[in-house]
Structures are given as structure tokens and as C-alpha cells.
N, C-alpha and C positions, 0 to 999 in steps of 0.2 A: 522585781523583787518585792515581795510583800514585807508587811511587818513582822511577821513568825519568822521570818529569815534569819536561818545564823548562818553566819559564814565561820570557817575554819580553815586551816593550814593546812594544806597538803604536797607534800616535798615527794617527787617524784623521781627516781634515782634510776641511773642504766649506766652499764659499761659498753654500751653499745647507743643503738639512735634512739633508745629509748620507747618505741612506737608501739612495743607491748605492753609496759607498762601504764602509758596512758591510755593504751586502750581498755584493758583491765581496769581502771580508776575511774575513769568515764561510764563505763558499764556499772559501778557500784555506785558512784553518787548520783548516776539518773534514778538506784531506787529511793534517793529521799529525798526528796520534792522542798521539803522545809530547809534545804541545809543549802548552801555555795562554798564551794572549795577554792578558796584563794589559791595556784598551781603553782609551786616554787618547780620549775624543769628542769632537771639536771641532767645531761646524754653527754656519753662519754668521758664518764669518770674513769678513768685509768690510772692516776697516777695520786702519792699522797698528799700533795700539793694540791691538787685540786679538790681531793675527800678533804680538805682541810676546810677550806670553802665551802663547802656543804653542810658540813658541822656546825659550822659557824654561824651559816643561816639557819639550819635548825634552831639552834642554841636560840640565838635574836627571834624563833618564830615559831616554835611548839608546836606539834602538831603530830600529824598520821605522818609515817612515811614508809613508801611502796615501795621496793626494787626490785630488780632483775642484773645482780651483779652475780659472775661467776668467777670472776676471779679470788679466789679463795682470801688470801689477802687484804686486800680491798675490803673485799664483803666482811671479813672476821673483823677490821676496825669500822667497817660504818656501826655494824649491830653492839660494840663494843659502845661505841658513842651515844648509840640509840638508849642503850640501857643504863649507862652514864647519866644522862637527860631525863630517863624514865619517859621516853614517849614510845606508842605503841608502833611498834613496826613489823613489816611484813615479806618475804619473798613470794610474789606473787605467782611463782611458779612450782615452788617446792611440792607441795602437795600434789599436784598433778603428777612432776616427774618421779618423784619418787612411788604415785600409782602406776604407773607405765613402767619403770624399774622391776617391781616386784611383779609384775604379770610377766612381763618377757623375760626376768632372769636374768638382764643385763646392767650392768651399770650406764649411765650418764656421761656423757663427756665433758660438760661444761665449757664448752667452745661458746666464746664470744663473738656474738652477732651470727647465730650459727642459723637462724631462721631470714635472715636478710642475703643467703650467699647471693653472688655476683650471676644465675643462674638467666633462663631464658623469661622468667617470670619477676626478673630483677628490672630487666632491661625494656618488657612490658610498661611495668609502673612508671618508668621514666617516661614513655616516651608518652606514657597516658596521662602523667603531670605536665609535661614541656604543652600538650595539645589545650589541656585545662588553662593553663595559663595564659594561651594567645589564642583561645576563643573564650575569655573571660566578657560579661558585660555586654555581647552582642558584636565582638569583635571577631573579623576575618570571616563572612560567612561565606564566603568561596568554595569553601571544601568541605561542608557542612558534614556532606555525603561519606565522609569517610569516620566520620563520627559514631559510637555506640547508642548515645544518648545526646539527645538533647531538649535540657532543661527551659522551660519556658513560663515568666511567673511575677506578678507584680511587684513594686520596689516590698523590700526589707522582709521576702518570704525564703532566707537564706540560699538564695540558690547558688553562689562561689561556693562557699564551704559545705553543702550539698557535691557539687563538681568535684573538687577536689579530696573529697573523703572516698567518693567513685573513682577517681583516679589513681588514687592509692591501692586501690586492688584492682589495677592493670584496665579501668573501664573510660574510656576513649569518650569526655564528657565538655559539650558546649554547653554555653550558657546564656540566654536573651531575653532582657526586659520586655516585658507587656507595660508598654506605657500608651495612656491613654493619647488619642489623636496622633499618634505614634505609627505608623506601618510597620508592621513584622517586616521583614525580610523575603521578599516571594522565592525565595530559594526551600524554603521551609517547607511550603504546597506540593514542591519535586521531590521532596526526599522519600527511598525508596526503602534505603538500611536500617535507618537512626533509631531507637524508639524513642516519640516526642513526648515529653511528660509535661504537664500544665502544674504549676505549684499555684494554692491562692490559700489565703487569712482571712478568719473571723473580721469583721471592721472592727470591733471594738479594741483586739488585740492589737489589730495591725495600726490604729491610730494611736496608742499608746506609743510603739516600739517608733514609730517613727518621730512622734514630739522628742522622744530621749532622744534618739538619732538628732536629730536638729539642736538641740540642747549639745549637746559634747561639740557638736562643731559649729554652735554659736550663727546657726541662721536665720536665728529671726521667727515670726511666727508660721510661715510654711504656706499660707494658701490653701489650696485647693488639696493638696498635698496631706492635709492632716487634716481635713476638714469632713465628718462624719457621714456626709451626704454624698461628696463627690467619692468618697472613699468606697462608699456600697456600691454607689454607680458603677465606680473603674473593676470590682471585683465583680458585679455582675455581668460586665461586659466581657469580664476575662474569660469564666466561667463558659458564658454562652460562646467565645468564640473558640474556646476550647471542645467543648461539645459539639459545635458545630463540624467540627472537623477528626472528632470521633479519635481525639488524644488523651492519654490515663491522665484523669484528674487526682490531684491530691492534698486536700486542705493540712495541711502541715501546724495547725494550731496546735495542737497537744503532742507535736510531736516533735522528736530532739531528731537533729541532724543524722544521728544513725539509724534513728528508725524511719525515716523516708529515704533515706540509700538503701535499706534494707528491702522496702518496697517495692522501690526501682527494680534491683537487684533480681529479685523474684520473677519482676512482670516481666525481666528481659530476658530471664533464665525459660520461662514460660514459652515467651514466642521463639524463644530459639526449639526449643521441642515440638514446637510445631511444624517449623519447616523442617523438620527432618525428616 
């Protein structure tokens, strides 16, 4: 965070898991660069008890706030509260459905969590979260091979929350350090399926993010680890060994975690039209 940085409130609201809403929110405050959105999360407001709770944080904490509440109810006293407060608030969906409404001549159902059903594409994302989660960090590379991806990329170039944002859209995502004097995994050289992707950082970015990293969990000054020389060295060496072996590079500096799953996305969308 620089000095021009404001931070602001933003209270995110759903009657459901909430994962559209944040996705919509996310997408809006990557356009302004200058601003941080403190995230108050609220999923699964159903009941008045709990909108009660939510008001209340508002109240104590002013700000924008987003929803995707359909239960009529509900939603007529959040907006009710909202204009109470005078803070600006939004149905992130409104305008959409209500363009899809009038083109097809049909009304809306407003069913809750009506884009999360229990379908074959439900049971996908699970089983592509459960896999993210136990080949986190370089773990279990036994089964590499059954993997869609796998991320591969020196410390603190986001590659879990890379993983699991691929995994939320049903993509079957490992994930393993390049750390220096470190062996990859020779299982990596066999794989036939996977597409392997190399993350790597600017040094100067990636020695900042990592002194904060050390700073929050009080370790001291770091070594080699934070250290401007050893840090080019270990990215050049990541670089060349990524090259070497002719796996998509992709320097993730300027870039937010959805736009390098977006890239992924693409390149693997790519080579699967290949082999067709």
C-alpha cells in the first residue's frame, strides 16, 4: 500500500454463499488501484436476526454495500436500512436480470442460490477444491498426473490463492515451490496431462512482499530470503529452469490473482483445442 491509499468499507451481503457478489466487488475495486476495500462478508443472510447484524455493522462502519439478496423481505429491509444510513447501496444483479427479463419476455424467479444448484458441475468444484487443498505447498505429488494444472513459482508469487480460485471453476490445480537448492519433484519431467505454469516477481516487488510477510509473523530479518541479490539470483534461476523445460511463464507483478487464473485458463483452454 502506498501513501495515496484510502481504504474504505465494503459490506458484502448474499442470501446465499455469497461468491457472486464478491466476485462482482473484486472486479470493481481492481479498477482503482488507489483505493483498498476493508471486506465486511456476509453469506447467508436469511433470516432477521441475522440482517440485524449486518445493519449494525454497517451502522459502526459506513460504507458501499453490494448484494445479491432475493428474498424479497429481507432485501426490502436491508435497502430500507441502507437508506436509513444513507450509504450507497447496490443489487449487483438487478440490471442484468432485469436486461434478460425484458429480451426474453419472461419474468425471474428469484430462487436463492439458484446458480450454485447441486448439479454435475457442483460436484466438479468440490472435488477440484478437496484436490487444491491436499496438493497445496508441494504436497502429495504421487498423482501429479491426474492434475489439470500445475502451478509452479518462487515463495510469495500467490500460487494457493491462484490454486484455489482455478479450483473454484471445477480446475483440478497443484501447487509447488521453486525454492532455491531445493529439487522439484522428478515426477514433474513425467507428466503428460497437466499444464505446468512457472509464476515468478519483479525482485524488487517480491523483496518488499516478503519483509511484510516476515514483519506479520515476527521473523526476524530473513537472510537470503529478503536479500536483493539472492532474490534475482533465485528468480533467475527459476526463470531459466522454467524455460528450460519449455513451461508457460508468467511474471504475476502487475497482476491480481484473477488475472493470472484468467491466463491459465486460456492457455489450457488453448491446448485442449489442440488436441482435438
Amino acid at each position: 500500500m502506498n501513501d495515496k491509499t484510502s481504504i474504505f468499507h465494503l459490506h458484502l451481503v448474499s442470501d446465499s454463499t455469497g461468491e457472486t457478489v464478491d466476485g462482482v466487488a473484486r472486479a470493481c475495486v481492481a479498477q482503482f488501484p488507489d483505493v483498498q476495500a476493508h471486506e465486511h462478508v456476509w453469506p447467508l443472510i436469511r433470516t432477521d436476526a441475522q440482517l440485524a447484524r449486518v445493519l449494525a455493522d454497517i451502522e459502526r462502519h459506513p460504507g458501499i454495500v453490494l448484494y445479491t439478496v432475493f428474498n424479497s423481505d429481507i432485501r426490502r429491509k436491508l435497502e430500507e436500512g441502507c437508506r436509513r444510513m444513507q450509504v450507497p447501496h447496490s443489487h449487483v444483479l438487478d440490471t442484468t436480470i432485469t436486461m434478460m427479463a425484458g429480451y426474453l419476455g419472461q419474468q425471474s424467479h428469484g430462487r436463492i442460490g439458484a446458480l450454485h444448484k447441486m448439479d454435475e458441475d457442483y460436484f466438479n468444484r468440490i472435488e477440484a477444491i478437496d484436490y487444491a487443498l491436499s496438493h497445496d505447498d508441494g504436497q502429495a505429488t504421487w498423482d501429479l498426473e491426474d492434475a489439470d494444472v500445475v502451478v509452479v513459482g518462487v515463495s510469495r508469487t500467490s500460487k494457493t490463492p491462484t490454486s484455489v480460485y482455478l479450483a473454484n471453476r471445477g480446475i483440478k490445480t497443484a501447487n509447488i515451490p521453486f525454492v532455491p537448492g531445493c529439487p522439484l519433484p522428478p515426477e514433474l519431467d513425467q507428466l503428460k496431462k497437466p499444464l505446468i505454469v512457472g509464476l515468478i516477481k519483479d525482485v524488487d516487488q517480491l523483496v518488499s512482499i516478503r519483509k511484510n510477510r516476515l514483519r506479520q509473523i515476527e521473523r526476524g530479518e530473513g537472510g537470503d530470503y529478503v536479500d536483493p541479490v539472492a532474490v534475482r539470483d533465485e528468480v533467475f534461476q527459476a526463470r531459466r529452469y522454467f524455460t528450460q523445460r519449455n513451461w508457460k511463464i508468467i511474471n504475476v507483478t502487475r497482476r491480481s490473482i484473477e488475472e493470472t487464473a484468467a491466463m491459465i485458463m486460456a492457455t489450457l483452454n488453448d491446448r485442449r483445442e489442440e488436441s482435438e
